[in-house]
MITORZA-176030 format. One record per residue (C-alpha): x, y, z; residue number from 0. Coordinates in Angstrom, 1 decimal. Example, Ala and Ser with C-alpha at 12.3 -4.5 7.8 and 13.67 -1.06 7.14 Angstrom:
2
{rec {12.3,-4.5,7.8},0}
{rec {13.7,-1.1,7.1},1}
***
This chain:
533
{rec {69.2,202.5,-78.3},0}
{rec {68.0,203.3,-81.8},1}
{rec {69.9,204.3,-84.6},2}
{rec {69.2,207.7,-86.3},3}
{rec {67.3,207.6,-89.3},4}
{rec {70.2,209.0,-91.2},5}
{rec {73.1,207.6,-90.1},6}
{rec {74.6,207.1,-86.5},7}
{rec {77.3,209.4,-84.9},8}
{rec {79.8,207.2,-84.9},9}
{rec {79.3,205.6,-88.4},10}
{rec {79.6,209.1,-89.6},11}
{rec {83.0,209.9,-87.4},12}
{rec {84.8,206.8,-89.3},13}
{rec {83.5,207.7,-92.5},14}
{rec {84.6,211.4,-91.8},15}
{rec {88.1,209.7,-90.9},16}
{rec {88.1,207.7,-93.9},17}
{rec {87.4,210.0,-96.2},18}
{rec {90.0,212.5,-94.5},19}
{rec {92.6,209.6,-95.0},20}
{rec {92.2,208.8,-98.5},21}
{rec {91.4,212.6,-100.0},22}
{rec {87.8,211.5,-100.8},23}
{rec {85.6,214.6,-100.8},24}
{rec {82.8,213.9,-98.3},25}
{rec {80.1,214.5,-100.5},26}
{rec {80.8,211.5,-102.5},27}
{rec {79.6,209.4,-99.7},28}
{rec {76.5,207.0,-100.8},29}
{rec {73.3,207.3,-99.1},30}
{rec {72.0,204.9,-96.6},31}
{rec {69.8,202.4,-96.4},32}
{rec {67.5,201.3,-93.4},33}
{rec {65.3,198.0,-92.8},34}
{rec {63.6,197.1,-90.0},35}
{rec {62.3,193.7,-88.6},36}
{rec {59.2,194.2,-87.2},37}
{rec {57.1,191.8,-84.9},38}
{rec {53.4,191.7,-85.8},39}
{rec {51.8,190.0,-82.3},40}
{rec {48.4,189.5,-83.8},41}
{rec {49.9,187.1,-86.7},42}
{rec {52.8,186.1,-84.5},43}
{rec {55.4,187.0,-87.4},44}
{rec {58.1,188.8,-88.3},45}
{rec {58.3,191.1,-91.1},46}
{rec {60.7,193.4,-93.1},47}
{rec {59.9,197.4,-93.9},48}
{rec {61.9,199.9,-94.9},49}
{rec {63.0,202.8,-93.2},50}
{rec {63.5,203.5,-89.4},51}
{rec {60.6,202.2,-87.4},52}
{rec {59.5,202.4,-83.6},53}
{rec {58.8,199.0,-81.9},54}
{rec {61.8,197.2,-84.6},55}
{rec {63.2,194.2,-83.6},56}
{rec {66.3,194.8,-85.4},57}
{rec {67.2,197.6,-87.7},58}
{rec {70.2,198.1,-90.0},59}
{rec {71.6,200.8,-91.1},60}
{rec {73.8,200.4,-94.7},61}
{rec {75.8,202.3,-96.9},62}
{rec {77.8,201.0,-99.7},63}
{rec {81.1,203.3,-100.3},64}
{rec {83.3,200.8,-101.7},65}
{rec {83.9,203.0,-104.7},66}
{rec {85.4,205.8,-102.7},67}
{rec {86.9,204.6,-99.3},68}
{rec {86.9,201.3,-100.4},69}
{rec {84.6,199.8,-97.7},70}
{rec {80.8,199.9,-97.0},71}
{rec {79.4,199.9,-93.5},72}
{rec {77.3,198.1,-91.8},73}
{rec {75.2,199.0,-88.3},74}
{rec {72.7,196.4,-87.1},75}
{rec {70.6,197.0,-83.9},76}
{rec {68.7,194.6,-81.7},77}
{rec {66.0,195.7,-79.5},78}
{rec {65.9,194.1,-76.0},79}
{rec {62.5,194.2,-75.6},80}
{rec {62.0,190.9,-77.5},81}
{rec {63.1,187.5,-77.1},82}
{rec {66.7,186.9,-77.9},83}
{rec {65.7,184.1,-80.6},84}
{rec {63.5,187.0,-81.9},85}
{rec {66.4,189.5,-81.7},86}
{rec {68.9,187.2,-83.7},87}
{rec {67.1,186.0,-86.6},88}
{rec {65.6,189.6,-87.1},89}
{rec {69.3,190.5,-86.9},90}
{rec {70.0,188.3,-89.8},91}
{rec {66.9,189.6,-91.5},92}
{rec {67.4,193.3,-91.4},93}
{rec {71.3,192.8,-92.7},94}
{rec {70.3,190.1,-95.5},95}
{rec {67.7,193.0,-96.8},96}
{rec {70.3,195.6,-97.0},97}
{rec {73.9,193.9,-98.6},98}
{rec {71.8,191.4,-100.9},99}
{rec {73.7,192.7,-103.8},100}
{rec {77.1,192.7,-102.1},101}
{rec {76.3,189.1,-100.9},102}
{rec {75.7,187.7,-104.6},103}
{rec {78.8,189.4,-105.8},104}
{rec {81.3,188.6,-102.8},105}
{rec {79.5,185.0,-103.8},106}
{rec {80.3,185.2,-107.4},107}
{rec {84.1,186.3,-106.5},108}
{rec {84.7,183.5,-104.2},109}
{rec {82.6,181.0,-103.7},110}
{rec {80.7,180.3,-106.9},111}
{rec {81.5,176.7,-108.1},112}
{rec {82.7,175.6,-104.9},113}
{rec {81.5,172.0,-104.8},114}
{rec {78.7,172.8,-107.1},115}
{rec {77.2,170.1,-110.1},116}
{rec {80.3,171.6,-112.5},117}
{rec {82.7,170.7,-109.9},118}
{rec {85.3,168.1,-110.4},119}
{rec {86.0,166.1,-106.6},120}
{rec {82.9,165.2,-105.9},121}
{rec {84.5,162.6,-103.3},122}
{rec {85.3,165.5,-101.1},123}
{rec {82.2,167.6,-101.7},124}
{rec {80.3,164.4,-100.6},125}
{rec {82.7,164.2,-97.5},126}
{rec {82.3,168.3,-97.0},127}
{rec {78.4,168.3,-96.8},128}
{rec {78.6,165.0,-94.4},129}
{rec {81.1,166.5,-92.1},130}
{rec {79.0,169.7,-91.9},131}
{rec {75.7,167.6,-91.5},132}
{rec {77.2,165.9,-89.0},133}
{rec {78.3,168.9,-87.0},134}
{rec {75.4,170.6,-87.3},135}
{rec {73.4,167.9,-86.2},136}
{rec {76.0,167.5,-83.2},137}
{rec {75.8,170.9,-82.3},138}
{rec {71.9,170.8,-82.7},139}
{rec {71.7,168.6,-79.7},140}
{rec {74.0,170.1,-77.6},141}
{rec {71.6,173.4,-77.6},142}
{rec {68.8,171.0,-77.0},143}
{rec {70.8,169.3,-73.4},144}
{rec {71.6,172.6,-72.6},145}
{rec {69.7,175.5,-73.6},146}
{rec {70.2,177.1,-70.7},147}
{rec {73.9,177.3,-70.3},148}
{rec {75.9,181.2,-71.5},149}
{rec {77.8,179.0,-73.6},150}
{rec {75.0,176.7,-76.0},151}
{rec {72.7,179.8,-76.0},152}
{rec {74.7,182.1,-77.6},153}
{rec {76.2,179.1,-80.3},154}
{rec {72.1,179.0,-81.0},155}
{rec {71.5,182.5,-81.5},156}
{rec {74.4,182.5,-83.7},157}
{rec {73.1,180.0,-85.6},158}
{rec {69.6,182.1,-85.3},159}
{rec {71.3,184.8,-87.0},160}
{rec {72.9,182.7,-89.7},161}
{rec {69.4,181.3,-90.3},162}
{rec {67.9,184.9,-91.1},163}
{rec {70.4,185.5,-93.3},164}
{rec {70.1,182.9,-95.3},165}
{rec {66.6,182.7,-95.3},166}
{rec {66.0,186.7,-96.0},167}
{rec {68.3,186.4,-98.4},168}
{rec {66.8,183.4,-100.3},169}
{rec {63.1,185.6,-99.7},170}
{rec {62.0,183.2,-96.9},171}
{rec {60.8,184.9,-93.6},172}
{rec {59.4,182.3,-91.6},173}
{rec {61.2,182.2,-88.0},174}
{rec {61.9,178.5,-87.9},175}
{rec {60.2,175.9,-85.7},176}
{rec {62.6,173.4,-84.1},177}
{rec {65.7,172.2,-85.6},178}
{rec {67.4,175.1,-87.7},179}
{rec {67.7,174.4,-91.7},180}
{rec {70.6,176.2,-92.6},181}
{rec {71.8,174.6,-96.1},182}
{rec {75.4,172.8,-95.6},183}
{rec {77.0,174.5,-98.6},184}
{rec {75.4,177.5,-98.3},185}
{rec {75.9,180.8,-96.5},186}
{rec {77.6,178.3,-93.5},187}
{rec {80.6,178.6,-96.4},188}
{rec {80.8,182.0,-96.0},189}
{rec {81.7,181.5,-92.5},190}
{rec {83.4,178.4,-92.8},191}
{rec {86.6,180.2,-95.3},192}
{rec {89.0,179.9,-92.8},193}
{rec {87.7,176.5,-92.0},194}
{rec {87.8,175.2,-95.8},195}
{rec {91.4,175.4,-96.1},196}
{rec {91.9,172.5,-93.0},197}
{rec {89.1,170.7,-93.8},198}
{rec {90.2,170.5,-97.7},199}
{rec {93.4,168.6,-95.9},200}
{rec {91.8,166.9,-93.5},201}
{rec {89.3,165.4,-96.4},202}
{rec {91.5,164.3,-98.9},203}
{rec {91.0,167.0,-101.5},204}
{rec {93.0,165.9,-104.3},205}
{rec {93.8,169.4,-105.7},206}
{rec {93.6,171.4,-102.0},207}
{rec {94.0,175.2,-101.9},208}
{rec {96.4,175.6,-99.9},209}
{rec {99.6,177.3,-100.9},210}
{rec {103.3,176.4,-98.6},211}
{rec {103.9,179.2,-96.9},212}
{rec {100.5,181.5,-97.8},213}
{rec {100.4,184.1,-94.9},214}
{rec {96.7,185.5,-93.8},215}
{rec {97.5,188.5,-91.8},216}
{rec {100.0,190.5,-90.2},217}
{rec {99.5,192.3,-86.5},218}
{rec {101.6,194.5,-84.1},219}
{rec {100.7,195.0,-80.5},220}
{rec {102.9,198.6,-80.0},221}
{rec {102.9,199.6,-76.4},222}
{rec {104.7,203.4,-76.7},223}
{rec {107.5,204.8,-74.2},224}
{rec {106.4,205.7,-70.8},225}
{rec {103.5,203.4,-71.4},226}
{rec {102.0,206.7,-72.7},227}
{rec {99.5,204.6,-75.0},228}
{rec {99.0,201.1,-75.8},229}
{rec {97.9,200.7,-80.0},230}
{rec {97.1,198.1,-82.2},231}
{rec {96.6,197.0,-85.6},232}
{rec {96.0,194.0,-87.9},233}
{rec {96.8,193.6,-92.0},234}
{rec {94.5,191.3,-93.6},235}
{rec {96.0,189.3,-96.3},236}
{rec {93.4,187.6,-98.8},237}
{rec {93.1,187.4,-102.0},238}
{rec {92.4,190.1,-104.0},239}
{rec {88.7,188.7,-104.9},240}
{rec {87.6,189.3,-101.7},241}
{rec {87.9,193.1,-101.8},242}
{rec {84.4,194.0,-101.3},243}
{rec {84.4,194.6,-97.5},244}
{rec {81.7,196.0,-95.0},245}
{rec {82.6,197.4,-91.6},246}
{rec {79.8,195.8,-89.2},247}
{rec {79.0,197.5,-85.7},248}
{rec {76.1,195.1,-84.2},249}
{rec {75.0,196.1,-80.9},250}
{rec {72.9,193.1,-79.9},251}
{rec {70.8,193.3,-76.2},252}
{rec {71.0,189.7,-75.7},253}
{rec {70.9,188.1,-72.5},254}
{rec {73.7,186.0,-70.7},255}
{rec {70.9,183.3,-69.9},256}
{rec {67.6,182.4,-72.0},257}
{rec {65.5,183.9,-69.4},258}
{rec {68.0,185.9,-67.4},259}
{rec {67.9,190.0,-67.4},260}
{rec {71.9,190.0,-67.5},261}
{rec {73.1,191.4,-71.0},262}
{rec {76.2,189.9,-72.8},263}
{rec {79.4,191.9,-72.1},264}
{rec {80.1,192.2,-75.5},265}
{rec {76.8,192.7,-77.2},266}
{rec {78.1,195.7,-79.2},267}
{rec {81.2,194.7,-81.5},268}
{rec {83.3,196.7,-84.2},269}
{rec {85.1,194.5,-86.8},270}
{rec {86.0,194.5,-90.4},271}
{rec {84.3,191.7,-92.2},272}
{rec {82.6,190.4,-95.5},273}
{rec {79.2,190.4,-97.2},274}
{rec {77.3,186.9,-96.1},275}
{rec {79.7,187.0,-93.2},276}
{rec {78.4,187.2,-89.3},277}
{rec {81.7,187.5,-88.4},278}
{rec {85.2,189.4,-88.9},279}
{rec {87.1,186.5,-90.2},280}
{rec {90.2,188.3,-90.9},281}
{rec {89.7,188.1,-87.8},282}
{rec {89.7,192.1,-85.9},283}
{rec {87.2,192.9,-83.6},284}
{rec {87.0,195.5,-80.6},285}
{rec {84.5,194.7,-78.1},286}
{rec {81.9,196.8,-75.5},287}
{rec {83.3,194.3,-72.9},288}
{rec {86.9,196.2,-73.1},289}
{rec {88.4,193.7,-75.3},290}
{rec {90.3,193.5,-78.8},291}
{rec {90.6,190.5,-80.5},292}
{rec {92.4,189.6,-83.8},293}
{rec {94.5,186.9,-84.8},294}
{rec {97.0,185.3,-87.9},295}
{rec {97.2,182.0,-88.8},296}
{rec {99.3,179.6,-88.2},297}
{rec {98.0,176.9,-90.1},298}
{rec {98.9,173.3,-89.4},299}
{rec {101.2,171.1,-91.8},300}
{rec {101.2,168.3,-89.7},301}
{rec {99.2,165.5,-91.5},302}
{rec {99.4,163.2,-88.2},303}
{rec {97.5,165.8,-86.5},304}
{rec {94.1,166.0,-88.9},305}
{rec {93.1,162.5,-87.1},306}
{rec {91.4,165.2,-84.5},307}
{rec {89.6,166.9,-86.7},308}
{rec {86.2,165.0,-85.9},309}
{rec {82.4,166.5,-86.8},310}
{rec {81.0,165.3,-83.5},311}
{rec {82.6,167.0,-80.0},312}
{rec {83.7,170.2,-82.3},313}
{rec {82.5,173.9,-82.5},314}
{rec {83.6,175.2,-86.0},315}
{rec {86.1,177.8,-85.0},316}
{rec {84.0,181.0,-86.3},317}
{rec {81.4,180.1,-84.2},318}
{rec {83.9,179.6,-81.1},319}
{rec {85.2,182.7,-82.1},320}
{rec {81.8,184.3,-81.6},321}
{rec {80.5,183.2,-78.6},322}
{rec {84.2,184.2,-76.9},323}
{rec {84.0,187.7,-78.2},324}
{rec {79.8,187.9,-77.0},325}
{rec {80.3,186.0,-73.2},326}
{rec {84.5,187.0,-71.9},327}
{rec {85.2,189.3,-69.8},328}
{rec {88.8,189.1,-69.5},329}
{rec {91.6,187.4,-72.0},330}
{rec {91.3,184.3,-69.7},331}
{rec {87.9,184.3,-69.8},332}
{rec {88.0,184.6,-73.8},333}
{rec {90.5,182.2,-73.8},334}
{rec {88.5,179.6,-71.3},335}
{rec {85.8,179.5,-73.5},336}
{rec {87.5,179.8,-77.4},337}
{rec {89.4,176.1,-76.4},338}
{rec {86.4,174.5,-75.3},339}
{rec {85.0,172.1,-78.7},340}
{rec {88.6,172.6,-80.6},341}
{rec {87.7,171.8,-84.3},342}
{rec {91.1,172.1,-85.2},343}
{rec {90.2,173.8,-88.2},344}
{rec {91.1,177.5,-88.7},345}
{rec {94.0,177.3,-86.7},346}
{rec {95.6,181.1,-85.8},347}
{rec {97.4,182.6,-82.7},348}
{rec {94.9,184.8,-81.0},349}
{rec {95.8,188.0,-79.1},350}
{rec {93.5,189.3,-76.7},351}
{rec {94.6,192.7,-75.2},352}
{rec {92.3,194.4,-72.3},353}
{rec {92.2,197.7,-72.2},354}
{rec {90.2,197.8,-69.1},355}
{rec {93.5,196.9,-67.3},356}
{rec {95.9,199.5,-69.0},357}
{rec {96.0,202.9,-67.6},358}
{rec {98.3,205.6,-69.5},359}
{rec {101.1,206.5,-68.0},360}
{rec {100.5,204.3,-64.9},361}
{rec {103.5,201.5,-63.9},362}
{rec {103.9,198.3,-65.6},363}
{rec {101.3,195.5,-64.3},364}
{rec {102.4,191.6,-64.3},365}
{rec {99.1,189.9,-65.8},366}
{rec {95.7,190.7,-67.4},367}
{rec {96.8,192.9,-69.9},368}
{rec {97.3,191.0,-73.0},369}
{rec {96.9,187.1,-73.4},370}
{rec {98.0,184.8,-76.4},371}
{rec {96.0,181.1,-77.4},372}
{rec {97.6,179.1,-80.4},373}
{rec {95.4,176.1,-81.7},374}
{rec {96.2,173.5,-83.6},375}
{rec {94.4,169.9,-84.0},376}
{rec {94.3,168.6,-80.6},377}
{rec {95.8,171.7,-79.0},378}
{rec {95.8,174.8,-77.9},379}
{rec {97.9,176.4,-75.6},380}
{rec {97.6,180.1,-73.9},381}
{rec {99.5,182.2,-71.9},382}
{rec {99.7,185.6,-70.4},383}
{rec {102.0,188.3,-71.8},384}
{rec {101.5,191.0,-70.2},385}
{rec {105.0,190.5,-68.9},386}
{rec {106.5,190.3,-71.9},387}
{rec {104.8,193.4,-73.7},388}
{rec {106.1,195.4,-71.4},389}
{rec {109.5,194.1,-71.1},390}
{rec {109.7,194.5,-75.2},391}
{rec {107.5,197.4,-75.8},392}
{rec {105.7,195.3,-78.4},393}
{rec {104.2,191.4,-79.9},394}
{rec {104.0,190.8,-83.1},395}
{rec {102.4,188.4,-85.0},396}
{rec {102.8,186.8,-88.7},397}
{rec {101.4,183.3,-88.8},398}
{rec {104.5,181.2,-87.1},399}
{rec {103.6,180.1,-84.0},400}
{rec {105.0,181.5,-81.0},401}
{rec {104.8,178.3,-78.4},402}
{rec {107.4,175.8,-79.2},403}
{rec {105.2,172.9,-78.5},404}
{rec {102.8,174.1,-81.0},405}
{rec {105.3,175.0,-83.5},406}
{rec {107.2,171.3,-83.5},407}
{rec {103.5,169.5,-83.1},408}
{rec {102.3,171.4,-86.4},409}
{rec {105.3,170.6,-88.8},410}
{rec {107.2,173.5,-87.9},411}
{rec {110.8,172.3,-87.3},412}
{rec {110.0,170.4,-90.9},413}
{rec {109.7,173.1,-92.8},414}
{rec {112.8,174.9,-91.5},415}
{rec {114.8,171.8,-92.1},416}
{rec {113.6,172.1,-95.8},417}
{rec {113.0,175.3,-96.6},418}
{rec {115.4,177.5,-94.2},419}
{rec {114.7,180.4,-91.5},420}
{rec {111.7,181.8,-93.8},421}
{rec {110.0,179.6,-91.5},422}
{rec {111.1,180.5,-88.5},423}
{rec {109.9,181.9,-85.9},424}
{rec {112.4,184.7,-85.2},425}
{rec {114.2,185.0,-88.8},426}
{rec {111.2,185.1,-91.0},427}
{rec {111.2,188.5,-92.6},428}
{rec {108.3,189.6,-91.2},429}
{rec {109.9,189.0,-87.6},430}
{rec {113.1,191.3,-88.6},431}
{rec {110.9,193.7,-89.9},432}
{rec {108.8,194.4,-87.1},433}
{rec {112.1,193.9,-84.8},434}
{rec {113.8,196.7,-86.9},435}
{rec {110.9,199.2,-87.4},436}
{rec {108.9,199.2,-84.0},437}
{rec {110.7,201.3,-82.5},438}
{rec {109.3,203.7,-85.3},439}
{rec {106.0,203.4,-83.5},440}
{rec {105.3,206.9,-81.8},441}
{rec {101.7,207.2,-82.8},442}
{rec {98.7,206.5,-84.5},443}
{rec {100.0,207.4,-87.7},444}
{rec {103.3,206.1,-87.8},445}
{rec {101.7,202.9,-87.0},446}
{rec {99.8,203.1,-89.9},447}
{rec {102.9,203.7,-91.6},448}
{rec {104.6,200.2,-90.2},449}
{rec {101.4,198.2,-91.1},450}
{rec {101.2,199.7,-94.8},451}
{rec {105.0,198.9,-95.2},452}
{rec {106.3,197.4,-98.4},453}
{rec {109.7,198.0,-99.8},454}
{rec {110.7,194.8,-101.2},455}
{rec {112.5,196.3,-103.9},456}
{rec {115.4,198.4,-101.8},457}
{rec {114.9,196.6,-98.3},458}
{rec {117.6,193.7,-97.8},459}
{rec {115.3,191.7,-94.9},460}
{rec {112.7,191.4,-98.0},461}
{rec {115.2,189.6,-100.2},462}
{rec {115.1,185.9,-101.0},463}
{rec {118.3,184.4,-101.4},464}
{rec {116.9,180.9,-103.0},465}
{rec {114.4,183.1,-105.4},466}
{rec {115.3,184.5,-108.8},467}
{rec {114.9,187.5,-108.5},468}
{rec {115.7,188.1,-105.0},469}
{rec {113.4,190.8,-104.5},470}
{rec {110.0,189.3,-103.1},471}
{rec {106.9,191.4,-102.3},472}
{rec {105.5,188.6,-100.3},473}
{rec {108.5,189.2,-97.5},474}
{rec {106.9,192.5,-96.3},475}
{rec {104.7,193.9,-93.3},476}
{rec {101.5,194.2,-96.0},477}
{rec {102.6,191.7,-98.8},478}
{rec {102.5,192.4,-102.5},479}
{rec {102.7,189.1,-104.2},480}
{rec {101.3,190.0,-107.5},481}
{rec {104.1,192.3,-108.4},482}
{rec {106.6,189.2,-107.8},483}
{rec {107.7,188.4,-111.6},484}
{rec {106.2,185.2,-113.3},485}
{rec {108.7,184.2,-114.4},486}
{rec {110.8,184.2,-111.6},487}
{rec {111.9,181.0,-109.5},488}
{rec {111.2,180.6,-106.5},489}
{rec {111.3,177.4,-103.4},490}
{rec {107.7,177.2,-102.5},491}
{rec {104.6,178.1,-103.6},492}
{rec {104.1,181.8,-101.2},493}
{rec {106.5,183.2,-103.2},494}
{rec {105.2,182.9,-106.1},495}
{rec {103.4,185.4,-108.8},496}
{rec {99.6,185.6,-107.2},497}
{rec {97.0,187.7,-106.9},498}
{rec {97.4,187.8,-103.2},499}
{rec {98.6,190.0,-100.5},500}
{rec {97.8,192.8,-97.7},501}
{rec {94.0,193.7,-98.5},502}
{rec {93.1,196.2,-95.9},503}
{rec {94.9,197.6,-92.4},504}
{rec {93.0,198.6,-89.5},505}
{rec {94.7,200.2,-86.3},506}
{rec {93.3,201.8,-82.5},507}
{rec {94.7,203.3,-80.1},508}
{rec {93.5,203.6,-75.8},509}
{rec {91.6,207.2,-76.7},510}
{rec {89.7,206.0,-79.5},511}
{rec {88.9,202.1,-78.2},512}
{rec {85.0,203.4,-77.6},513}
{rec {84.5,204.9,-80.9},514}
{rec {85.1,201.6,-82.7},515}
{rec {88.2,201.5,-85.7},516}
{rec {89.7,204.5,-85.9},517}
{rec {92.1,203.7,-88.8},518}
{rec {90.6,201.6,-91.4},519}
{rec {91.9,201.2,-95.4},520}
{rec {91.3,198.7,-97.7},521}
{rec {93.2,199.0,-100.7},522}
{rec {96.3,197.6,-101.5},523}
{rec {99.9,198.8,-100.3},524}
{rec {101.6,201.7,-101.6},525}
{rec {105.4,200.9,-101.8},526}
{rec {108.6,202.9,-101.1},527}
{rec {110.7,203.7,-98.2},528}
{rec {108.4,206.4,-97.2},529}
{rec {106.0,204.1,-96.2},530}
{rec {107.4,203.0,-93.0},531}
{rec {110.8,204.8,-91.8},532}
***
């Protein structure tokens, strides 16, 4: 179960596939970095060394390439010969030790000054640390009723984990005693981003983030004729501060129970994800248990609906998110246990495909391929698709909400009545894109051609009628919103001049599902109508 001192075999393949991808010569690859956690039982503490060492309680495995392929990776071990408490903190340990200086900078780009002293709203930054506080606390006791449940031991060794990165970052090894002492605006922001941008709303911020119409992601479920292979892929779209990214692998032995010998079904994930971060948030994983998650957001512009968005009877949605990607076993499963504790913050559709259940070649099946969950304050709604996938031959997502009832409840019908089919479901650009060019789809690389797509300036499903000029870089697959004049005119505030659009793609196909991402880029699009016809 150990890593190898140099780097592990799969580690290595992406890399090699990066590097093969973006004409990087694969001697410019950095070296790695190892740091183990290590248990000493006569002093009943944990410590860090580094290098590979036997008897580890967790070890990384780190190497920063982010000036060639644009990405560093990330492999963190647990060893299942300790106690799962053990296992996570060391976990957070080991990773703290190694992205330290990634962490400070991806802090500097995009959290620094965030309700800080030199901060103007104090109001809301008051509210902010009370609402965490409050949740924390909430959650806190929940683990304490029910320790022994799947569901409250893995939102503890989650929090475990958070806890040892935090603390190893701040220099602090001391495994903690009782009650956890993570700080409210501290690395809990980190996984809290997605989070932010509701609560900001549901707070009263007087100057809130939040831009009308700001996408986060684009994704394409592509099931190819004959059902010969079933891919998929996901754009992240961010701003472009938050381009230092780290591709994480943790293979984590945990158990199901606290003193069970059952292991997680997905105790080894692949996902794209940030320094600080002990998740994906784009979101993008692919899972030991079968499964691929990844979702867009839909957002919520529904003001009536923020009244749900309560501190006590809510699990923040990363921390959902977790748990449902460590304890499912199917889509329903996932999908069972993601509504439970809605926070109604971070509010995306969710696509859960199953490869388990798809078979190339083999007939159509009815259910338990591929499942879809919206939430929104107060709701969420799922559904299998299966069906539908492979009526269509592909889903697509690009933060509209599928469900009616979740598009009308979140302020849906609203912003068509104002703003015109941009916001609608089936005529937003994004939705004739994908309805055009998926048929395109005939492998792994011409699906990587559809995700990178940008075209704006020659492509008449890019234009915007209401904007001067009509050209618009947001209204692509992988948006370019900085190249949108500023000086132009435009209805609302996503179509706009911004430093904002697609920051990475990542795609995988049926053959390649065990082997983690086998398509990853982060860099910006390249435009042209090369890139996807």
């Amino acid at each position: 179960m150990a890593l190898l001192p140099n780097r592990s075999v799969t580690l290595l393949g992406l890399i090699f596939i990066l590097i093969c991808l973006l004409n990087v010569s694969l001697f410019a690859t950095a070296a790695s970095q190892l740091q183990s956690a290590i248990f000493d039982k006569q002093t009943g503490k944990l410590y860090l060394k580094e290098g590979f060492q036997t008897g580890f309680v967790a070890l990384a495995n780190f190497t920063d390439d982010i000036g060639t392929t644009g990405w560093s990776y990330l492999e963190v071990v647990t060893n299942g010969e300790y106690d799962d408490t053990l296992q996570a903190y060391g976990a957070g340990l080991v990773e703290a030790a190694v992205t330290s200086q990634l962490i400070y900078k991806h802090w500097v780009n995009t959290l620094m000054g965030y309700c800080s002293p030199f901060k103007y709203d104090a109001g809301f930054c008051h509210r902010l640390k009370e609402y965490i506080t409050s949740n924390l606390q909430w959650v806190g006791e929940q683990i304490e009723k029910d320790i022994d449940s799947p569901y409250w031991h893995q939102v503890h060794l989650s929090l475990l984990q958070l806890q040892g990165l935090e603390d190893g970052y701040n220099g602090q090894v001391a495994f903690p005693e009782g009650r956890l002492s993570l700080n409210p605006l501290g690395f809990l922001l980190f996984q809290m981003g997605g989070d932010l941008e509701d609560l900001e709303a549901a707070l009263n911020k007087s100057s809130q983030s939040h831009t009308v119409g700001s996408g986060s992601c684009s994704a394409l479920i592509k099931l190819l004729p004959g059902n010969k292979d079933l891919l998929v892929s996901h754009d992240t779209w961010n701003t472009y501060q938050s381009m230092l990214r780290i591709m994480k692998k943790y293979t984590f032995s945990f158990r199901l129970f606290p003193k069970d010998k059952a292991v997680i079904p997905g105790g080894t994930q692949a996902f794209s994800s940030y320094p600080g971060s002990i998740f994906s948030g784009d979101d993008f994983y692919i899972l030991s248990s079968g499964l691929v998650t990844m979702e867009t957001t839909i957002g919520n512009s529904n003001p009536d609906l923020w009244k749900f968005v309560r501190p006590c009877g809510a699990v923040m949605e990363w921390l959902r998110n977790i748990v449902a990607n460590r304890l499912a076993r199917s889509g329903k499963e996932w999908a069972d246990i993601f509504s439970q504790y809605n926070s109604g913050t971070y509010n995306n559709q969710w696509m859960i495909v199953d490869y388990k259940n798809f078979i190339p070649g083999a007939p159509a099946i009815n259910q338990g391929l591929f499942t879809v969950l919206e939430q929104i304050p107060g709701m969420i709604r799922t559904a299998d698709k299966t069906k539908e996938l492979y009526e269509t031959g592909y889903w697509a997502s690009y933060n509209i909400p599928y469900f009616e009832e979740v598009f009308n409840a979140s302020g849906g019908q609203d912003l068509v009545k104002k703003y015109g089919s941009w916001f609608s479901f089936s005529d937003n650009p994004r939705a004739q894109i994908f309805r055009r060019n998926q048929s395109l789809v005939t492998d792994l690389e011409s699906m990587v051609r559809l995700m990178r797509f940008n075209n704006f300036k020659n492509d008449p499903l890019s234009e915007c009628e209401a904007c001067d000029p009509v050209q618009n870089g947001e209204n692509a697959i992988s948006a370019r919103s900085d190249l949108n004049p500023s000086n132009g005119t435009y209805p609302f505030g996503a179509l706009k001049q911004r430093p904002h659009g697609g920051t990475d793609m990542k795609a995988n196909d049926i053959l390649w599902l065990l082997q983690e991402v086998r398509v990853a880029r982060s860099q910006w699009t390249y435009m042209g109508p090369g890139a996807g016809v």
